[in-house]
NUGU-180049 format. One record per residue: residue number from 1; residue in one letter; x, y, z of N, C-alpha, C in turn. Coordinates in Angstrom, 2 decimals. Example, Ala and Ser with C-alpha at 12.3 -4.5 7.8 and 13.67 -1.06 7.14 Angstrom:
2
+-----+------+---------+---------+---------+---------+---------+---------+---------+---------+---------+
| seq | type |    n_xx |    n_yy |    n_zz |   ca_xx |   ca_yy |   ca_zz |    c_xx |    c_yy |    c_zz |
+-----+------+---------+---------+---------+---------+---------+---------+---------+---------+---------+
|   1 |    A |   13.19 |   -5.69 |    7.80 |   12.30 |   -4.50 |    7.80 |   13.20 |   -3.30 |    7.80 |
|   2 |    S |   12.85 |   -2.25 |    7.08 |   13.67 |   -1.06 |    7.14 |   12.90 |    0.03 |    7.87 |
+-----+------+---------+---------+---------+---------+---------+---------+---------+---------+---------+
END
This chain:
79
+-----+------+---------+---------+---------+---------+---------+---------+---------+---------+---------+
| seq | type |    n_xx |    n_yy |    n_zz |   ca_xx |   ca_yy |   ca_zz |    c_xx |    c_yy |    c_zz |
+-----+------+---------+---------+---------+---------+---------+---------+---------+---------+---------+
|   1 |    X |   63.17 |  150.36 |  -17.10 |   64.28 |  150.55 |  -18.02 |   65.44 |  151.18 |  -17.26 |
|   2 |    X |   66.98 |  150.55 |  -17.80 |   67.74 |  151.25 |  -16.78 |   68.95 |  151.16 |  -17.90 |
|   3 |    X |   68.77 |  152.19 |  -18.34 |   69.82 |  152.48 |  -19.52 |   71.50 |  152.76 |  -19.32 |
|   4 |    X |   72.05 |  152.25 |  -19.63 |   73.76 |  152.25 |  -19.79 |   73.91 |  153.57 |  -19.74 |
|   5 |    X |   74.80 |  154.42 |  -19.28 |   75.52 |  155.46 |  -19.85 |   76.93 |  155.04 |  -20.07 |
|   6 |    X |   77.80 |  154.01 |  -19.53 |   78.81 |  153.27 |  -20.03 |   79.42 |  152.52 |  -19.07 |
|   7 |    X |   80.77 |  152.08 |  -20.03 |   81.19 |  151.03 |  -19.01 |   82.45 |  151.47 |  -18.39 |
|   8 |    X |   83.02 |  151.10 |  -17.40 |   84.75 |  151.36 |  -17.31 |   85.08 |  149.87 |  -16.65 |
|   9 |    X |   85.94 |  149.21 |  -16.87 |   86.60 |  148.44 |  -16.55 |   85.25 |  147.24 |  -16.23 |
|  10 |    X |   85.14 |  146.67 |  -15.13 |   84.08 |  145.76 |  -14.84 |   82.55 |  146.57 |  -14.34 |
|  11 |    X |   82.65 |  147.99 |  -14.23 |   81.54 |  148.25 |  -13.38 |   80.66 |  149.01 |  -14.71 |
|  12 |    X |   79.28 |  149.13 |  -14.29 |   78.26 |  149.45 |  -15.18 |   77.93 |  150.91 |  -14.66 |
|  13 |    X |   77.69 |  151.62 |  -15.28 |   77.36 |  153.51 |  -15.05 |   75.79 |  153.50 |  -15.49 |
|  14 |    X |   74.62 |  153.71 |  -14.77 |   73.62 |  153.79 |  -15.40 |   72.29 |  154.54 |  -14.74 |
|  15 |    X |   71.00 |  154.80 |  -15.38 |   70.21 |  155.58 |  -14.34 |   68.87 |  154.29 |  -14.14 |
|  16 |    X |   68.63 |  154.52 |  -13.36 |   66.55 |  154.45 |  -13.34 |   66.35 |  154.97 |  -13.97 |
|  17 |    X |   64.75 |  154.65 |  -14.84 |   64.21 |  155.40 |  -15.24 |   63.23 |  155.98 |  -14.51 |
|  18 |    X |   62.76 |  155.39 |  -13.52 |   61.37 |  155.95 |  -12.76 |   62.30 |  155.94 |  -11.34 |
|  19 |    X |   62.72 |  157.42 |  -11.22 |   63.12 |  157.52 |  -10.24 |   63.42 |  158.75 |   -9.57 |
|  20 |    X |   63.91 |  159.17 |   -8.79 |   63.56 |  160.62 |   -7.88 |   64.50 |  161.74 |   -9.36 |
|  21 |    X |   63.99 |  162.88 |   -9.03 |   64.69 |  163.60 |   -9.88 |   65.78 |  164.46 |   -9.94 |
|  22 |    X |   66.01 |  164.62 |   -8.78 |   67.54 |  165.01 |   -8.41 |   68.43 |  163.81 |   -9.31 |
|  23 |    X |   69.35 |  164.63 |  -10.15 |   70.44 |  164.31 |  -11.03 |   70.92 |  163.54 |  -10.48 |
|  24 |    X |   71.41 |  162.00 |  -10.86 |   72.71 |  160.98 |   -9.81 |   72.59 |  159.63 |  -10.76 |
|  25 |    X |   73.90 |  159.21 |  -10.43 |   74.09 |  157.69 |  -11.14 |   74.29 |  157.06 |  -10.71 |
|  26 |    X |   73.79 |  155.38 |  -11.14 |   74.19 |  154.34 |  -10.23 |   75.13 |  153.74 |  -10.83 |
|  27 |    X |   75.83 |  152.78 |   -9.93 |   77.23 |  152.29 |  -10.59 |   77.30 |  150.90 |   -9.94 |
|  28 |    X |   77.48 |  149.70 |  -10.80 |   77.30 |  148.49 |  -10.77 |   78.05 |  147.68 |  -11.07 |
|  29 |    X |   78.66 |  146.82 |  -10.22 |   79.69 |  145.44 |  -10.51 |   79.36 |  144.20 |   -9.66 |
|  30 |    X |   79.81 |  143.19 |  -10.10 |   79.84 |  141.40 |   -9.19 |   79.99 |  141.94 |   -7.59 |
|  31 |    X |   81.06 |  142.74 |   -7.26 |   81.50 |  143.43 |   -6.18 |   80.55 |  143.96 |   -5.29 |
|  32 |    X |   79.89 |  144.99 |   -6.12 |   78.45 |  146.02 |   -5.01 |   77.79 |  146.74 |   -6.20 |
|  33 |    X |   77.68 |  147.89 |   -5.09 |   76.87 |  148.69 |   -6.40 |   76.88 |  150.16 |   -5.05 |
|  34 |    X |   76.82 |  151.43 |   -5.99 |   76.77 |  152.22 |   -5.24 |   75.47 |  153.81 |   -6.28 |
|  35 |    X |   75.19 |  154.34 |   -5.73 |   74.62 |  155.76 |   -6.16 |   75.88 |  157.04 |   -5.71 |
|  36 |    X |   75.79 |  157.97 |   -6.94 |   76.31 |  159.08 |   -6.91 |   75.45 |  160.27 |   -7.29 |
|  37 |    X |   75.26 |  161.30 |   -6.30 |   74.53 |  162.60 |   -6.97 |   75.65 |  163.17 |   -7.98 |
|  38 |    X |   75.29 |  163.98 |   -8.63 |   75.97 |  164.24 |   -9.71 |   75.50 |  166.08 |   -9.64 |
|  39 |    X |   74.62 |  166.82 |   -9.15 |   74.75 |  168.05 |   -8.52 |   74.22 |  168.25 |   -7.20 |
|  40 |    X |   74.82 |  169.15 |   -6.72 |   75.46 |  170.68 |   -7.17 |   77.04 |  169.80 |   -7.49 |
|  41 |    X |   77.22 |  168.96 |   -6.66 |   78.38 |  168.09 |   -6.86 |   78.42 |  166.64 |   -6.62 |
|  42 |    X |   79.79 |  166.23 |   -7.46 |   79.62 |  164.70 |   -7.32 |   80.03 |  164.15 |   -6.08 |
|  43 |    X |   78.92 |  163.49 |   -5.25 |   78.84 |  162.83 |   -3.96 |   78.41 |  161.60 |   -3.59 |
|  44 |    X |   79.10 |  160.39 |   -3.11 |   78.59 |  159.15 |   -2.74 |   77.16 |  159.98 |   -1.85 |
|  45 |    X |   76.28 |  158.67 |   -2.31 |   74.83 |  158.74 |   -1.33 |   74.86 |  157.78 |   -0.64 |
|  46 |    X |   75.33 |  156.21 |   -1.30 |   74.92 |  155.19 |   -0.62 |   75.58 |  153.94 |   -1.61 |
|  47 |    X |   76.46 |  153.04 |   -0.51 |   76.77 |  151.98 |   -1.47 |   77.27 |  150.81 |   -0.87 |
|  48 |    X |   77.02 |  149.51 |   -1.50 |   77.28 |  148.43 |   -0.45 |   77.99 |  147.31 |   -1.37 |
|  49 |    X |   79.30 |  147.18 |   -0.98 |   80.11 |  146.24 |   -1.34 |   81.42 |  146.54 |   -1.78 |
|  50 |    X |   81.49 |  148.07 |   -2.08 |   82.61 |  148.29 |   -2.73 |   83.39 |  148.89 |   -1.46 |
|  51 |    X |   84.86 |  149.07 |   -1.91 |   86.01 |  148.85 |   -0.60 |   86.30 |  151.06 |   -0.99 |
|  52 |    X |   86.82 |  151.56 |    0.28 |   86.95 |  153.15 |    0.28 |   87.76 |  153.24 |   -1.37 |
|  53 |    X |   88.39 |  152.35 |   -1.20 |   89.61 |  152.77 |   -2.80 |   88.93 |  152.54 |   -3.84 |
|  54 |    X |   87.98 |  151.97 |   -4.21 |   86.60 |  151.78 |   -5.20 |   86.05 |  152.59 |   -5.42 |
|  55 |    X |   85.76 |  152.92 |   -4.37 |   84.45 |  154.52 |   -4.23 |   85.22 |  155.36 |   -4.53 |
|  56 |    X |   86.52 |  156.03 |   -4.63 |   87.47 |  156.73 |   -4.72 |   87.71 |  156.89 |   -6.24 |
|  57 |    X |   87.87 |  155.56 |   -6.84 |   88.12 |  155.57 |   -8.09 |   86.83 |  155.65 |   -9.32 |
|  58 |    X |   85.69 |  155.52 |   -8.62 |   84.81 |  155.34 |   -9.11 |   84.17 |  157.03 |   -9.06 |
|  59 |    X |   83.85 |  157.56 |   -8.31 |   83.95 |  159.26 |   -7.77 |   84.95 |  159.88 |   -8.86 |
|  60 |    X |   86.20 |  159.51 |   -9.10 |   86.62 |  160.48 |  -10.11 |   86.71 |  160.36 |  -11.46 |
|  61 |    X |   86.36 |  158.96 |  -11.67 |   85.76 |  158.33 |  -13.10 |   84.51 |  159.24 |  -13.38 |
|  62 |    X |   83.30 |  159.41 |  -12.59 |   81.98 |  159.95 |  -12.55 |   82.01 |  161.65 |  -12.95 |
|  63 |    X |   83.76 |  161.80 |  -12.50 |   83.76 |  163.38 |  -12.46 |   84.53 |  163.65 |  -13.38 |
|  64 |    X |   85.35 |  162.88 |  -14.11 |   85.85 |  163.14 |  -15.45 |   84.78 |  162.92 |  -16.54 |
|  65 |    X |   83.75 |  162.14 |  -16.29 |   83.01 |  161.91 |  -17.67 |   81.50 |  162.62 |  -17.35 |
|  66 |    X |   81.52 |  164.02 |  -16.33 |   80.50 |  164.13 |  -15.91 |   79.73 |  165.01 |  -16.84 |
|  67 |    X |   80.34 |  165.23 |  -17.99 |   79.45 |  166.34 |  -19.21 |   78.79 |  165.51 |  -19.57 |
|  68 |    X |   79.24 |  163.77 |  -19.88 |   78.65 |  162.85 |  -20.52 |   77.77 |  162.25 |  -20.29 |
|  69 |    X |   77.84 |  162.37 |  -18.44 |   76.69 |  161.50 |  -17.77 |   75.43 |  163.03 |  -18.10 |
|  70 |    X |   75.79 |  164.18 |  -17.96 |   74.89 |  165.15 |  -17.84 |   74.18 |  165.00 |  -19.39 |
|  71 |    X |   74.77 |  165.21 |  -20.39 |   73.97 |  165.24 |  -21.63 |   73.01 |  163.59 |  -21.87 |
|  72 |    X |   73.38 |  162.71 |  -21.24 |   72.45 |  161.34 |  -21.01 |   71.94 |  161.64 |  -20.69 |
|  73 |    X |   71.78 |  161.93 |  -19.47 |   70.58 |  162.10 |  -18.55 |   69.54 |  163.40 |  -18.86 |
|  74 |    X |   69.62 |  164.23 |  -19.74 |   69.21 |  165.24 |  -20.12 |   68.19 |  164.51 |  -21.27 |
|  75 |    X |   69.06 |  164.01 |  -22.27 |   68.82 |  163.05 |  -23.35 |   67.41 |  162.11 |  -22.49 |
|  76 |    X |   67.88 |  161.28 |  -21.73 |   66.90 |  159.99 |  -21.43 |   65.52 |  160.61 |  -20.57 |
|  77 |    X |   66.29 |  161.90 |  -19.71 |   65.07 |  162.43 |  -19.06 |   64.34 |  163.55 |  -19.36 |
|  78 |    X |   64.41 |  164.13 |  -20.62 |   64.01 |  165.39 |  -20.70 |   63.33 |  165.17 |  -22.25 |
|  79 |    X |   63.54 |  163.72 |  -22.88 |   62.82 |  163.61 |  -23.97 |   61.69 |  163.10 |  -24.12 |
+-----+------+---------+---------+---------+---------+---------+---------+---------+---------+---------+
END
């Protein structure tokens, strides 16, 4: 299962469910796809296809809506 936490523009925001437990989101488009830890802070881990200005915009999308990704992931993993 790999549940939505939302959308922005073309790319998909979402977690694993069976997956390491350090806090982080993955983020998905036609383009690539990349992972973000999400503490102690928000940090690219690893991502293949998207261009530096992607990852850029995508990093502060992650960090404006990061109460939202936190109460999901709290929600999907802690219930």
């Amino acid at each position: 299962m790999s549940p939505t936490v939302f959308r922005y523009k073309n790319y998909r925001f979402f977690f694993f469910s069976r997956e390491e437990i350090r806090k982080h989101i993955h983020v998905y488009s036609s383009d690539g796809e990349a992972k973000f830890w999400i503490e102690p802070e928000v940090t690219l881990d690893k991502s293949e296809g998207f261009s530096k200005k992607e990852l850029n915009i995508l990093q502060k999308v992650i960090e404006e809506r990061l109460n939202e990704i936190k109460k999901a992931w709290k929600k999907h993993f802690e219930s």
